[in-house]
N, C-alpha and C positions, 0 to 999 in steps of 0.2 A: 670689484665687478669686472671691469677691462683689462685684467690679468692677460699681457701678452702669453701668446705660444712662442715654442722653438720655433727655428728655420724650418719652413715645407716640405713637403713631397713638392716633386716635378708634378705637374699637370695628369698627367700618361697613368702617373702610380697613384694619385690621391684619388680616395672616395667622395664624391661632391652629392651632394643631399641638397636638393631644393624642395621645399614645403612652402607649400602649396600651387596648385595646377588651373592658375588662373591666367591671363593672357602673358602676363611678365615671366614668369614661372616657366611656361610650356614655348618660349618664345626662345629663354636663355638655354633650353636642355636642347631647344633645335637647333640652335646657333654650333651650340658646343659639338650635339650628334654628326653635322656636316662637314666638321672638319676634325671626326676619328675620336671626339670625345665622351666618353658615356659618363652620364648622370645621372641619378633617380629623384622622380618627385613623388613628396608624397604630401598625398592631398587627404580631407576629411570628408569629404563627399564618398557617397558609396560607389557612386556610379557615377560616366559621365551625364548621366541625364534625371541624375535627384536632383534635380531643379532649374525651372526658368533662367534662363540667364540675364535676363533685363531684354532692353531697349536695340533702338540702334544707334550706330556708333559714327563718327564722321573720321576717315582717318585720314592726316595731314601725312602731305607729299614733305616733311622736312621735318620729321618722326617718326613716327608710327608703320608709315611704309619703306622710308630706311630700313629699320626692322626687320621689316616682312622680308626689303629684298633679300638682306643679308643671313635669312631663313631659308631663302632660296624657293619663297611661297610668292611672291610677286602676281604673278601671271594666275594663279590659281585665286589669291583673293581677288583679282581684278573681275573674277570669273561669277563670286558671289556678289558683286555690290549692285546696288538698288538707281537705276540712273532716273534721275527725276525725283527723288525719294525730298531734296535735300530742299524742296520751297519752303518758303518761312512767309507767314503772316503773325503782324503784331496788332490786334487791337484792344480797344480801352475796355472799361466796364459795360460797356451800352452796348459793344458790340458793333462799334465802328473802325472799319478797317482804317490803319494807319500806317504802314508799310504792307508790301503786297509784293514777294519778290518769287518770281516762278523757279521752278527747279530746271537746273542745269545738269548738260555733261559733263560734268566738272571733274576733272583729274585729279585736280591737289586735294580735294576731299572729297570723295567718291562714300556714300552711305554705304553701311555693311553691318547685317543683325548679327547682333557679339554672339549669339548661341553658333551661329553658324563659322563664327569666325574662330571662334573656342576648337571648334571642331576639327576646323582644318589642319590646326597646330597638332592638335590630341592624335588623330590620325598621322603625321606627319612623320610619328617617333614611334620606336618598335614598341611591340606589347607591352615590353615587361619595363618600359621606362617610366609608368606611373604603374602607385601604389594605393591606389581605392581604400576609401575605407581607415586612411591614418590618421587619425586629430592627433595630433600634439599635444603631450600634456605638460611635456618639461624638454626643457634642454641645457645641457648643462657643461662645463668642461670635465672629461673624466683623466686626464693627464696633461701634460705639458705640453700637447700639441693637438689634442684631438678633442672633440666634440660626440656626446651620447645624446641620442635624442630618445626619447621614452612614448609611447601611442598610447591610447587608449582601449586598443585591443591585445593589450599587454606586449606586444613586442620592442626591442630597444633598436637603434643600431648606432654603430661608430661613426663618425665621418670626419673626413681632413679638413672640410672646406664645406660651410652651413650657409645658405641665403635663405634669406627670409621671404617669400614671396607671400605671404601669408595674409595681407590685405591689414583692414583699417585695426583690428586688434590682437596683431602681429605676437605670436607667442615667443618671437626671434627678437624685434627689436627690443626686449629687458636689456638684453645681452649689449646691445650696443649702444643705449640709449634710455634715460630715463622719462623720455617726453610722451606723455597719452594723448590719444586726441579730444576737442574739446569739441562740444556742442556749439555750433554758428547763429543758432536762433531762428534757424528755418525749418519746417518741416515738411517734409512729401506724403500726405496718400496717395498710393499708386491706385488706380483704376482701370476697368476694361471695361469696353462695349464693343458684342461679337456682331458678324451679318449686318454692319450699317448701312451699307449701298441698299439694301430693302428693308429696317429694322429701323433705320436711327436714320434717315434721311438729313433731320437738318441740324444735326449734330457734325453728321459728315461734312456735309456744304457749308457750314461754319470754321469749319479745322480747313478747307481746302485739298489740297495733293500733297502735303508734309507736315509741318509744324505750326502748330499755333500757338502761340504767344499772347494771352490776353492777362492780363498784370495792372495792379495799382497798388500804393505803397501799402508794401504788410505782407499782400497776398496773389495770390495768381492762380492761373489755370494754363498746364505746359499740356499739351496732348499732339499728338501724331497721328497719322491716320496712315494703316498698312497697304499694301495691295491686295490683302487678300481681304479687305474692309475692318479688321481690325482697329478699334479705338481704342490708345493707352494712354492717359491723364497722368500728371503729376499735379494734384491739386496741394500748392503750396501755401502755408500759412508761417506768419513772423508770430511764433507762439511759446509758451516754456514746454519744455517734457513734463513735466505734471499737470498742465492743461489736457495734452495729448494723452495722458495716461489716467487720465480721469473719466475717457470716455472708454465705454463696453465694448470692445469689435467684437466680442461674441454674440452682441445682437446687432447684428450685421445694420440692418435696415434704421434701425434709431440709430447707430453709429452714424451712419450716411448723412441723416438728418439733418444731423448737428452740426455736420461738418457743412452741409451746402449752407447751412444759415447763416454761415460768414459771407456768403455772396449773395444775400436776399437783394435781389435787384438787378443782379445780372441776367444776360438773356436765357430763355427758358431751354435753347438748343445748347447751353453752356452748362446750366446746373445740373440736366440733367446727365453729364457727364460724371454725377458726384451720384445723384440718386438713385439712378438705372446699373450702377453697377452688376455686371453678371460673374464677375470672378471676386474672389476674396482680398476684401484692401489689405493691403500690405502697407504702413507705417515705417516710415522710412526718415527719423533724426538724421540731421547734414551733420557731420562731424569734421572738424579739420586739424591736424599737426601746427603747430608754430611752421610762420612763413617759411623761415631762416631755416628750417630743422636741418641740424646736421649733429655730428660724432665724431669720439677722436677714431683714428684706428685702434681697430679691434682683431688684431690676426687672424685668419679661419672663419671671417664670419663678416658679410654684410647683407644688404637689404635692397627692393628691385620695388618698383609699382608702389600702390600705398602703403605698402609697412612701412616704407621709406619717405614720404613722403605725401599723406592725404590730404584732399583739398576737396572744398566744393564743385559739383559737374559745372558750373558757369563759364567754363572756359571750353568744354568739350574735350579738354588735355589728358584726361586720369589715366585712357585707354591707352593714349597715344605715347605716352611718357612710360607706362610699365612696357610695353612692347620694344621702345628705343632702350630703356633699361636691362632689360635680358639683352638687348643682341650688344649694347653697349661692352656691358659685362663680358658675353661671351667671347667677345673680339679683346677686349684688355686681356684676360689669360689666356688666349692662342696667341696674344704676342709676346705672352712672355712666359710661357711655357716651365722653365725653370725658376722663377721667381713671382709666386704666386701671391707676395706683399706687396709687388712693384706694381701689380696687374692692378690687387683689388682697390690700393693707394692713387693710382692712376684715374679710375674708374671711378672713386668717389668725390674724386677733387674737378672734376668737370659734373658728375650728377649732384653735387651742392647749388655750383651755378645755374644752371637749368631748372633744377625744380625752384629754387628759390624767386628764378623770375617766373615763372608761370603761376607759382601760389600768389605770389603778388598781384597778377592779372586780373588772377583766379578769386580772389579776395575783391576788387574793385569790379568786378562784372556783379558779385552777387548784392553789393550795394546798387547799381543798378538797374537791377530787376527789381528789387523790392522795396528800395531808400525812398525819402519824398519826389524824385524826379520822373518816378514811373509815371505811365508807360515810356512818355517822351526820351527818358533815357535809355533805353533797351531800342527805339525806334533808330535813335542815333547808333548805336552800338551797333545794327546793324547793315543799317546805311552805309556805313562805313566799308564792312566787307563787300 
C-alpha cells in the first residue's frame, strides 16, 4: 500500500489536489495562492451553502490565528468574531450555578461562527479553485509518481501531490494509514430553540450570554445562546450507538421524549432545551483516531485537520489545529520549492507532535466532563483558564 513514488515535480510544475474544502483544506490552498501557488480543492458538497456548518468556534492566538495570519485574513476574521460571545457558566443538575465567568474582549481566543469563517477562506480564493459537487470515490496511484483520483460524478483527474483534507472518514487516509476512527462513548443531539429573548425566556436566562455547561457523570447539557437569540444544545449522553439507533428520529417528538427522560429531574428551563426543539435533531457519535496517530511517509500524499488527526471537541482544538495544518503545510513547500519530500517529511514530523499532545489533552477533558468527578471537574478545568 505505501509504494513510494519517483523524485517530484518542483512545486511551480506539480498539480496539487486538496479534497475537501473545510477550514484546513481552504486554509492550505490560501496559504499556497498567496505566495504564486495554485491548487484545487475538491470538495462533495454542492454548494457552499448545502449545509449548516455547526457552532462557533474559539480561535487561539498560538494556532489557529497563526494560520489566518499567514492567509493574510487576520484583520478580516478579527472583523467577524463575536466579543462577549465567550461567557461560560457551569452548573450541576438542579441548576445551581457553580462557576459564572463573564465574557471578555479576549484576543487570544476571540469567538467566530465557523459558517462565517468557512466563508471568508472560500471567498478569499479565485472561482475556479474549488470544485463543488466532487465526492471522492477512489484514489489510487496510476504510475510511479502520480496520483488519479475518481468522483462520483464520473470525472477523474491526475495529481502530483494529494492532501487529504477530507475530515473524520477521510477517503485519503487508506493511502497513508490503516487507522479508523473509533467511537468515544459519548453522544451529542444537537438542538435549537429560535426567538428566546421573547419565546424561551428562561431557557435563555438559564444559558446566560454564552455557554452553558450543566453536566453530571454520563451526561450533560452543552447549549450557547446567539445574539440573534438563538439556542443550540448539545445534549450529551455516555451511551452505545445501538441505544442511539434504537430510537425513531423520524418521530421527531417521541424521539425528543426519550431523550429528555435521561434528565427527569433536571430544571424545567433545561429540559426543555431537549423537548421544544424547533429544528431537526441531528445525532452526532464522538469518534476519535488513536492518540499517537501517525504514518510512515507516503511520497505525493499527506493529511491536514481530522483526516489526520480526529479528536473529540473537548479541547476546542479540531478547528484550530486544521487551520495551523494547511498553513503549516503550505509554508513547508514554499520552502522547499524543489523538493516536495523534504517539505511534506518536514511538515509531518512536527504535525505528529502537536496533535498527539492535544489528543492527549483532548482525551482527558472529555473524562472530565462526563467521568465520576463532574461537574466539579469541568468547574476546575475552567477555573483554571
Amino acid at each position: 500500500m505505501n509504494r513510494p513514488l519517483s523524485s517530484s515535480k518542483p512545486l511551480l510544475d506539480s498539480q496539487i489536489a486538496i479534497v475537501g474544502a473545510g477550514l484546513g483544506g481552504l486554509t492550505l490552498a490560501r496559504v499556497l495562492y498567496v505566495n504564486g501557488i495554485h491548487a484545487t480543492v475538491y470538495e462533495a458538497e454542492a454548494s457552499p451553502d448545502a449545509r449548516a456548518q455547526g457552532g462557533l468556534l474559539d480561535i487561539h492566538d498560538y494556532n489557529g490565528q497563526l494560520g489566518l495570519r499567514a492567509a493574510g485574513l487576520y484583520d478580516k476574521f478579527l472583523d467577524l468574531t463575536l466579543p462577549g460571545e465567550d461567557a461560560k457558566r457551569v452548573v450541576d443538575k438542579h441548576g445551581n450555578v457553580l462557576l459564572d465567568k463573564p465574557g471578555l474582549v479576549d484576543a487570544s481566543r476571540p469567538e467566530v461562527d465557523r459558517g462565517d469563517l468557512r466563508r471568508l477562506l472560500i471567498e478569499s480564493l479565485p472561482s475556479d479553485a474549488i470544485r463543488w459537487g466532487y465526492k471522492l470515490t477512489n484514489a489510487g496511484h496510476i504510475n510511479d509518481r502520480q496520483y488519479q483520483l475518481t468522483f462520483t460524478n464520473g470525472t477523474s483527474v491526475t495529481t502530483d501531490l494529494l492532501v487529504g483534507a477530507d475530515g473524520a472518514w477521510s477517503r485519503v487516509r487508506p493511502l497513508l494509514s490503516p487507522a479508523k476512527p473509533t467511537y468515544i462513548g459519548t453522544i451529542f443531539v444537537e438542538t435549537s430553540l429560535l426567538d428566546s429573548d421573547t419565546r424561551h425566556k428562561a431557557s435563555a436566562d438559564a444559558i446566560g450570554s454564552g455557554t452553558l455547561m450543566a453536566v453530571e457523570p454520563g451526561k450533560g447539557i452543552l447549549a450557547h445562546r446567539y445574539a440573534d437569540g438563538t439556542l443550540r444544545s448539545y445534549v450529551a449522553l455516555n451511551k452505545s450507538e445501538a441505544w442511539i439507533n434504537a430510537i425513531d428520529f423520524s418521530n421527531k417528538s417521541a424521539a425528543l421524549d426519550r431523550i429528555a427522560k435521561e434528565f427527569e429531574g433536571w430544571p424545567p428551563a433545561l429540559r426543555v432545551l431537549i423537548t421544544d426543539c424547533e429544528t431537526e435533531p441531528v445525532v452526532r457519535p464522538i469518534y476519535a483516531l488513536p492518540i499517537n496517530h501517525q504514518w510512515e511517509r507516503v511520497a505525493g500524499a499527506t493529511l491536514v485537520g481530522d483526516a489526520a488527526h480526529l479528536m473529540s471537541p473537548f479541547s476546542g482544538e479540531g478547528a484550530n489545529l486544521a487551520i495551523y495544518d494547511g498553513a503549516e503545510l503550505a509554508k513547508a513547500l514554499c520552502a522547499n520549492p524543489g523538493d516536495m519530500e523534504t517539505a511534506l517529511e518536514n511538515y509531518e514530523r512536527a504535525l505528529f507532535l502537536r496533535s498527539t499532545s492535544v489528543a492527549d489533552q483532548t482525551a482527558q477533558n472529555h473524562q472530565r466532563f462526563f467521568g465520576e468527578h463532574a461537574p466539579q471537574s469541568v468547574v476546575e478545568l475552567f477555573a483554571a483558564h
